[in-house]
Structures are given as C-alpha cells and as structure tokens.
N, CA, C and O of each residue as an XYZ file, in Angstrom:
192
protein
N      -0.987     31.963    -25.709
C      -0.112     31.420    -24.676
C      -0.822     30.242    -24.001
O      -1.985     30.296    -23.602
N       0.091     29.022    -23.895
C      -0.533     27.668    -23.378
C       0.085     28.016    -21.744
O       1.153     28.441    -21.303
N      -1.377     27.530    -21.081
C      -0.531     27.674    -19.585
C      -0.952     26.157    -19.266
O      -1.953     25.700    -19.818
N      -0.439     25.623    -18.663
C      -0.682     24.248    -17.779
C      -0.605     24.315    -16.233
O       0.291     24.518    -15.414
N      -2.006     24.040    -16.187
C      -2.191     23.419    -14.333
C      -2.167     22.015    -14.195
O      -2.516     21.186    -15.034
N      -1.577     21.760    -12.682
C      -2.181     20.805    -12.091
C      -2.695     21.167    -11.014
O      -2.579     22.096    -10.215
N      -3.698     19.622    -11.233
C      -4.676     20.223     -9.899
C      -5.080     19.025     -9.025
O      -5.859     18.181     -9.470
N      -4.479     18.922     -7.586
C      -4.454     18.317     -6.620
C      -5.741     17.389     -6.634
O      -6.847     17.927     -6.684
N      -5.612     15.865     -6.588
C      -6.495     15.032     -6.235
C      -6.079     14.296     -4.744
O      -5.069     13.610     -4.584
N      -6.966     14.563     -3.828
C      -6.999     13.930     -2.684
C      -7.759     11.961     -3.164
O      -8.844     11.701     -3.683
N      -6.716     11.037     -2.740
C      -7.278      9.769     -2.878
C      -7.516      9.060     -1.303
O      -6.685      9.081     -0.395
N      -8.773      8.486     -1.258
C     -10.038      7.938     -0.619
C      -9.356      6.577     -0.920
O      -9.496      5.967     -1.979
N      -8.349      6.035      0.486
C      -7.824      4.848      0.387
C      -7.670      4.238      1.626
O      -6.939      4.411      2.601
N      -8.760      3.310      1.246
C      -8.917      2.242      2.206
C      -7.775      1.333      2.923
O      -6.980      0.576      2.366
N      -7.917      1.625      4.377
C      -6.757      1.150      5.004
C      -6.098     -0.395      4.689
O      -4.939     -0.792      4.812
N      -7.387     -1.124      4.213
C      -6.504     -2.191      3.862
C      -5.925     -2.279      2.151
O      -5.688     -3.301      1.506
N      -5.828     -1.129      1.800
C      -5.109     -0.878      0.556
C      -4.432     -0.318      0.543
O      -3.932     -0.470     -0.572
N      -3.757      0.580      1.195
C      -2.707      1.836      2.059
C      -1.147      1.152      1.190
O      -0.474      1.816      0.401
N      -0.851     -0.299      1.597
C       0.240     -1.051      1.478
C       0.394     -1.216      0.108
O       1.545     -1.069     -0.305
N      -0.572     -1.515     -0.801
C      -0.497     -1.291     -2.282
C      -0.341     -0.006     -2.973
O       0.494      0.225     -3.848
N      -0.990      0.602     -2.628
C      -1.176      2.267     -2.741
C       0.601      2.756     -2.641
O       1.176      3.430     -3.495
N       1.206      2.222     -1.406
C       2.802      2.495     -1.517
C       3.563      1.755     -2.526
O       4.177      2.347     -3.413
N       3.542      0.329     -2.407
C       3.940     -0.563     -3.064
C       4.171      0.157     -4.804
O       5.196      0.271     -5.476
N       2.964      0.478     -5.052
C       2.492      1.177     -6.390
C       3.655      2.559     -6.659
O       4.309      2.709     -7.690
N       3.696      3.622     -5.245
C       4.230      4.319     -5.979
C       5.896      4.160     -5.837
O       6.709      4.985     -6.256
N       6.156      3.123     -5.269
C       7.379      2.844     -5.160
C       8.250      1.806     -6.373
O       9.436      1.477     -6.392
N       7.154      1.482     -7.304
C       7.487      0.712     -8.349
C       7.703      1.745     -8.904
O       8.803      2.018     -9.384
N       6.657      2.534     -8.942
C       6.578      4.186    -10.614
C       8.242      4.771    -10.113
O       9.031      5.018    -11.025
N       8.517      4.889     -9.231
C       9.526      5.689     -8.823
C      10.814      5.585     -9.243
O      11.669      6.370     -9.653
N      10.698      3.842     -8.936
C      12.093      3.302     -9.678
C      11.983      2.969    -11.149
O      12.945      2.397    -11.661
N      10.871      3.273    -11.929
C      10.610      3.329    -13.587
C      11.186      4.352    -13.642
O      12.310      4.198    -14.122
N      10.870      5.738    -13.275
C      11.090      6.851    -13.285
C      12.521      6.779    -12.882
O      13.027      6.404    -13.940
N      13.557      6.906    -11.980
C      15.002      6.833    -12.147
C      15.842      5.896    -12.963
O      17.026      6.082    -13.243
N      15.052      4.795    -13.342
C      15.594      4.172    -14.617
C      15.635      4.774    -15.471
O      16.570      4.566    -16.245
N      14.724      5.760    -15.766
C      13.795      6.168    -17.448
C      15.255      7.106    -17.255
O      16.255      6.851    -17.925
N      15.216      8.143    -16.310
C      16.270      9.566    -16.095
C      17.740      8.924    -16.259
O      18.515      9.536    -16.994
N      18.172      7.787    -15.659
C      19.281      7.185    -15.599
C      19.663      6.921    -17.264
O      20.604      7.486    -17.820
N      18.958      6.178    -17.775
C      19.085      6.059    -19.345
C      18.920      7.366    -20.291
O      19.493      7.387    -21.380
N      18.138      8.438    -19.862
C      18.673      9.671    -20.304
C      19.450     10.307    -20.578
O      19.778     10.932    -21.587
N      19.928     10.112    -19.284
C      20.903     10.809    -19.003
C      22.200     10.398    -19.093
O      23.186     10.990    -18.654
N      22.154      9.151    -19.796
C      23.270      8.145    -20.280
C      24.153      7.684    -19.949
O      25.309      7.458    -20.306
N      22.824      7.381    -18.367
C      23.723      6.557    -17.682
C      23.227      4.554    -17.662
O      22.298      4.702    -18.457
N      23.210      3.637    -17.481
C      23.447      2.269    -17.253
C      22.769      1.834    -16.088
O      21.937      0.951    -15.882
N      23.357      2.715    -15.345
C      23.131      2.275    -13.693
C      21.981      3.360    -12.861
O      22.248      4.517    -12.534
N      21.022      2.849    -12.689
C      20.004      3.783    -11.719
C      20.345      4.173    -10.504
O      19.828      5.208    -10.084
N      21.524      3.259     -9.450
C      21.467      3.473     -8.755
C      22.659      4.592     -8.799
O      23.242      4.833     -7.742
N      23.022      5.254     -9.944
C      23.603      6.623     -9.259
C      23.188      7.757     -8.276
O      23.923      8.362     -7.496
N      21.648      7.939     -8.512
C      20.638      8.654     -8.353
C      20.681      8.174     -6.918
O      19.835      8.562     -6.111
C-alpha cells in the first residue's frame, strides 16, 4: 500500500519580497483554473 504525505514548509520571506511571493501565487492560481476550466471542457476560466 502507497500512502502519500505532505509535509508543511514554513517560507523565510523577506519583507521586501512578500509582494512577489503573492504576485507568484496568484499567477499559479490562475494556471491552475485555466488548466481545470479546459478539463473540464470548459473555454472560459472565468466560470470558476
């Protein structure tokens, strides 16, 4: 039996990088409802 963890990384981010650090996961985010949107066969991301 395969089990899979994840396991929590705390990131050490320098305040004047804070704004990229968001920037960053706010790009992955909208890859990610594109990627699901086209899955799910849809066209348009912004159904989601």
């Amino acid at each position: 039996m395969e089990v899979k963890r994840t396991v929590p990384v705390k990131l050490d981010v320098p305040d004047e990088r804070r704004d990229d650090l968001h920037a960053t996961i706010a790009q992955f985010n909208g890859v990610i409802r594109i990627a699901y949107a086209i899955l799910m066969g849809s066209q348009d991301a912004r159904v989601l």
